[in-house]
N, C-alpha and C positions, 0 to 999 in steps of 0.2 A: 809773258804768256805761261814761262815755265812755273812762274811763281803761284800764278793764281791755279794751276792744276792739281801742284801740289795743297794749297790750301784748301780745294773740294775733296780730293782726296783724303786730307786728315778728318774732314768733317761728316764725309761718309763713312770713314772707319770709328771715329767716336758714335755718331749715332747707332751702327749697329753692333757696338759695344754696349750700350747702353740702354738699347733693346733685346739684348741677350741679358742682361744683367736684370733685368726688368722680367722678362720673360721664366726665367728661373726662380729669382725670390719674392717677386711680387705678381702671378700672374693674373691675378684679378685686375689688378689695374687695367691691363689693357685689356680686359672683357667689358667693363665698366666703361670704359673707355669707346668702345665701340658699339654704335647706336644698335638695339634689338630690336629684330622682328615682333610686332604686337600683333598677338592671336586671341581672337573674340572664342572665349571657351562659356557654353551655358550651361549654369548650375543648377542641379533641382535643388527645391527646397530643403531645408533642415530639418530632420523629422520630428519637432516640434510644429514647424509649422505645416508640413505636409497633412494630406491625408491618406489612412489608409489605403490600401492597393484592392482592390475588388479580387473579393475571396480570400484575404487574408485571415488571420486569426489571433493578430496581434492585440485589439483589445480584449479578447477572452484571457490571452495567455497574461497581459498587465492588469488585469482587474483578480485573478485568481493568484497570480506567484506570489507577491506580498503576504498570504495566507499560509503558505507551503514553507514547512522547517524543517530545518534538516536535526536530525538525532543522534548526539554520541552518547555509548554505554561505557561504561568497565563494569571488573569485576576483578576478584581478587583470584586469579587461580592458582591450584596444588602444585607444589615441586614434585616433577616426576623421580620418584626413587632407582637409582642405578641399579639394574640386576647383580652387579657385584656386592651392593649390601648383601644379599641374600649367601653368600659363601660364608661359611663359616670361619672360613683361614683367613679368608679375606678380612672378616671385620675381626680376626684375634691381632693380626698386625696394624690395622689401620681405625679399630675401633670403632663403634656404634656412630650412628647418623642418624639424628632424627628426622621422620620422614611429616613430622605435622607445621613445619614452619612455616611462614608465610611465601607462597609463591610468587608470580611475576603477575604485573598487571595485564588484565586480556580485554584490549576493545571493541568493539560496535559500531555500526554505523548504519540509518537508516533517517525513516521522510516519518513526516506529521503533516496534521493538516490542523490552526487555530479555527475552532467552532464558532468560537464565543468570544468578544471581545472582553472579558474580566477572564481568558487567559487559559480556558479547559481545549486540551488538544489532544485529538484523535488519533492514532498508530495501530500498527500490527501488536498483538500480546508478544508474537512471536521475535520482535524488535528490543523489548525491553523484558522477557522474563526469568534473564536470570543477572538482569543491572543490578550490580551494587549503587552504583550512581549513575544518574543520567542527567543531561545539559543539551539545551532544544538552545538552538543558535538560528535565528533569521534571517531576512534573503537581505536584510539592511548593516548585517552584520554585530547587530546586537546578540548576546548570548544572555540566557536565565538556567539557574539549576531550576529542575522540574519535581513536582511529587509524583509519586504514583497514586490517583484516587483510585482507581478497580480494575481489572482487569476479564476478561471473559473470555477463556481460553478457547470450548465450544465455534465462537464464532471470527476466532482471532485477532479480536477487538482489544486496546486499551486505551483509559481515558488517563490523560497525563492534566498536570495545571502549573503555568508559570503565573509568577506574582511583579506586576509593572506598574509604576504610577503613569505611566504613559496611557492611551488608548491600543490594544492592540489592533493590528490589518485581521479582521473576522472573514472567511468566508462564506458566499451564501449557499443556502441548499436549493436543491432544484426540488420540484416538484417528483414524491416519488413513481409515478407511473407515466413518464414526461418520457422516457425513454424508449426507442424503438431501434430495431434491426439495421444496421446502414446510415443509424446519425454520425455525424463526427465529434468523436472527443480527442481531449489533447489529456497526456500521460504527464504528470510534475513530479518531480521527487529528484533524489542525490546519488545519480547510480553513477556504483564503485568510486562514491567521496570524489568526483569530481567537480562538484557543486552542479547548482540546480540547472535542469535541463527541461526541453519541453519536446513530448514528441508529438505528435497527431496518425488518426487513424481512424479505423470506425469501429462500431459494434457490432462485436461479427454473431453475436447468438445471447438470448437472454434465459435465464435460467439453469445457468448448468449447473449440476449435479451430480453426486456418485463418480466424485472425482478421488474419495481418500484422501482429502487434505485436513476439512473436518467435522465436527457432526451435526452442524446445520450448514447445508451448503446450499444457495441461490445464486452464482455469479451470476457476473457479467463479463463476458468473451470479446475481447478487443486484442486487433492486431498493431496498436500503440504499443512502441517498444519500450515494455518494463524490463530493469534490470535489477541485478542483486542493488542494494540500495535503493531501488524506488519504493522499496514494501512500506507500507502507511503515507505513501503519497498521495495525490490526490489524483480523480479522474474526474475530468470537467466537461461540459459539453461546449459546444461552438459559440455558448452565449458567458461562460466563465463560472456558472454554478455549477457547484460537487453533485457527481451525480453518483462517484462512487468511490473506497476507500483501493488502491493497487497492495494486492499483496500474495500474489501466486504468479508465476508461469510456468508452461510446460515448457522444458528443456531438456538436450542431450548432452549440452556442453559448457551448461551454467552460463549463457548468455542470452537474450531476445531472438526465439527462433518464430515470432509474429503470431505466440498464442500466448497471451497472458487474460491476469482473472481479476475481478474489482466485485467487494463485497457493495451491496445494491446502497442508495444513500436510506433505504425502509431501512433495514437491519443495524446500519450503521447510526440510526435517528434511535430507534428502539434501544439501542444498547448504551449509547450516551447518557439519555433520560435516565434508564435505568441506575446506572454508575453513581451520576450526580446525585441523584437521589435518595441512594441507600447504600452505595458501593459497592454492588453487588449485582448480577442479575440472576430474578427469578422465574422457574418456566413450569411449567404442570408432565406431570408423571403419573402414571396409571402401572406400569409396571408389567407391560408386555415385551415378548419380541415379533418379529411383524418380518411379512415376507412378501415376495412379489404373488399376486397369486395367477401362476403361466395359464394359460389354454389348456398344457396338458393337466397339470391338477385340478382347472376348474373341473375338469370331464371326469378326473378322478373322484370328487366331493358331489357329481351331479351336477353339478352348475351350468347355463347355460351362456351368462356371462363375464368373462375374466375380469370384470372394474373388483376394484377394493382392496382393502391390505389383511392377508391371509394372519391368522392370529396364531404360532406358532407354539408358542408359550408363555405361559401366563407366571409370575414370580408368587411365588405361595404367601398368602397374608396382603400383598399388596394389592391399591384401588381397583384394581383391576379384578382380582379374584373376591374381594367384598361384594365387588358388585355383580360376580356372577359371569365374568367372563370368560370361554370355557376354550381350552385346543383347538384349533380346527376352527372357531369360528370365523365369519370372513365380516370384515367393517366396512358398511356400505353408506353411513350415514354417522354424523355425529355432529349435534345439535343442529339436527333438517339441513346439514352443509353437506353434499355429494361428496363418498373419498373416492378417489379411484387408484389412489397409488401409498405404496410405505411413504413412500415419504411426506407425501401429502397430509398422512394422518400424524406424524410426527411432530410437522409443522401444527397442524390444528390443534393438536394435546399442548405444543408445547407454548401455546400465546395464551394459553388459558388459566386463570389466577386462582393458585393450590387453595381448594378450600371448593371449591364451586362444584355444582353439582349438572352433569352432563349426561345427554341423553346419546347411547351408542344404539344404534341400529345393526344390528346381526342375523347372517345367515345360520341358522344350524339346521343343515341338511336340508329340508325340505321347508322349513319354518322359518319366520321372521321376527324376531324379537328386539322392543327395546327396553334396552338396560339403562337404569340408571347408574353410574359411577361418581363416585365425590374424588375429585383432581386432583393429586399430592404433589408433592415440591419437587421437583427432580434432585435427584443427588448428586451432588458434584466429585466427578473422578477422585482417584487417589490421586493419579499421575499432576492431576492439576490444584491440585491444592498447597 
């Protein structure tokens, strides 16, 4: 009896040796080892095979981002000169430095949007205008150096072109007067280089204006969060067509404080055309300055209605004054189009092709006259040339 005790005894000390030894350096085995609980877990579909979710925005955001590239600049900038060059003791022990050598490279980063599948893309002027080189890199990861074909600083438009044997991802345009107060767009573009992002939002107001940024101004006011990096990205509607170019917000702290600005996809179509064209865009100039004209001046001039853009001053020799257009007069009409505001009349002179002859309708004083004026080419800044 003693014998066979001790012989269970060794035999429950070797096996739980041997489960401790197991335990330690192999302990999957005995998980493996021991039958699992099976739990029925259900899977949704794979979002190939799924469908969209009711009210999403995911095929707008996958039929437009393909279009949407992102932009890096350089440039070659100046070495900053040490105010200690300027001591005279200073450079007799340590000698002259020259201050024209080549500086450190400075770069850029901003959104495009491809128009055109043969490779013409869209941006801010204010994105690429002082690139020594620039290189549009896609959402698939392929990169192209770009040319510059024109620029249009006025409207802060430029027209870039990569060169691919491929077909490239083209965006479509929307219809330009498709847009309304309260649709939903989604924001695309590369803010602060962390690659492409998509925000959504609505249109909070169309037309703004007289905001300072440039001197034809029509946004489009959307609380889609633009960021530094999204400027020449795109603004699409809930169906994935560009309905406008992102390249302004107002800010106090250089991030999306839920007012940003998209120039209209009209302006952005007119300025393309124009670029590819000629390389250049042209607009008509008469060679006034023009003014709001308030209630109280109209009362001052006799007027009984403040519509029109008050004519301030006229530039001597230019169309304006050939044709007889005189201080003080106020513009009510030009070619039988109703003006009622500066800016309106600015916009109408300036879609008009230099050379053509325009009938202005004016108040002087008591009398109604129309002038005829022949259109000139507007002049382009110094600052932008």
């Amino acid at each position: 009896m003693r014998r066979l005790w001790l012989i269970f005894a060794q035999a429950v000390t070797v096996s739980v040796a041997v489960l401790f030894v197991l335990n330690t350096l192999k302990p999957e085995w005995l998980r493996n080892a021991t039958p699992a609980s099976v739990v029925a877990i259900l899977e949704a579909p794979s979002g190939a095979e799924r469908a969209p979710a009711a009210g999403s925005y995911a095929p707008a955001a996958q039929q437009s981002m393909p279009a949407v590239v992102h932009i890096f600049t350089s440039k070659t900038g100046r070495s900053q000169r040490h105010p200690l060059f300027d001591d005279p003791l200073f450079r007799h022990f340590f000698g002259e430095r020259p201050d024209n050598g080549p500086g450190q490279r400075e770069s850029g980063l901003g959104s495009g949007v491809i128009v055109s599948p043969d490779g013409y893309v869209l941006t801010n002027n204010h994105v690429i205008e002082t690139a020594d080189s620039i290189e549009v890199a896609l959402n698939d990861g392929r990169k192209f150096a770009a040319k510059l074909i024109g620029r249009d600083p006025e409207t802060d438009l430029a027209v870039l072109r990569i060169m691919s044997e491929a077909v490239l991802p083209a965006i479509t345009f929307s219809a330009s007067d498709s847009l309304t107060v309260g649709d939903v767009v989604l924001a695309i573009g590369n803010p602060f280089g962390v690659g492409q992002t998509v925000t959504m939002g609505i249109v909070s107001a169309l037309g703004r204006s007289q905001l300072g940024i440039n001197t034809f101004e029509n946004y489009i006011q959307t609380d889609a969060a633009i960021n530094p990096g999204n400027s020449g990205g795109a603004l699409v509607d809930s169906a994935g067509h560009l309905v406008g170019i992102n390249t302004a917000i107002y800010s106090r702290s250089g991030g999306s404080l839920g007012i940003g600005f998209a120039i209209p996809v009209s302006i952005a179509r007119s300025v393309l055309e124009q670029i590819v064209a000629t390389g250049e865009v042209v607009r008509g100039w008469v060679g006034v300055e023009i003014q709001d004209l308030t209630p109280e001046l109209a009362e001052s001039f006799g007027y009984r209605d403040a519509g029109g853009a008050l004519i301030a001053g006229v530039l001597r020799g230019s169309p304006a004054d050939r044709g007889g257009v005189r201080p003080g007069d106020v513009l009510i009409e030009l070619d039988g189009q109703s003006v009622r505001t500066p800016r309106a009349m600015l916009d109408m002179v300036a879609a008009l092709p230099p050379g053509k002859s325009a009938v202005f309708r004016v108040k002087r004083g008591a009398e109604q006259l129309d002038l005829n004026v022949e259109i000139g080419r507007r002049p382009i800044p110094a600052a932008n040339r």
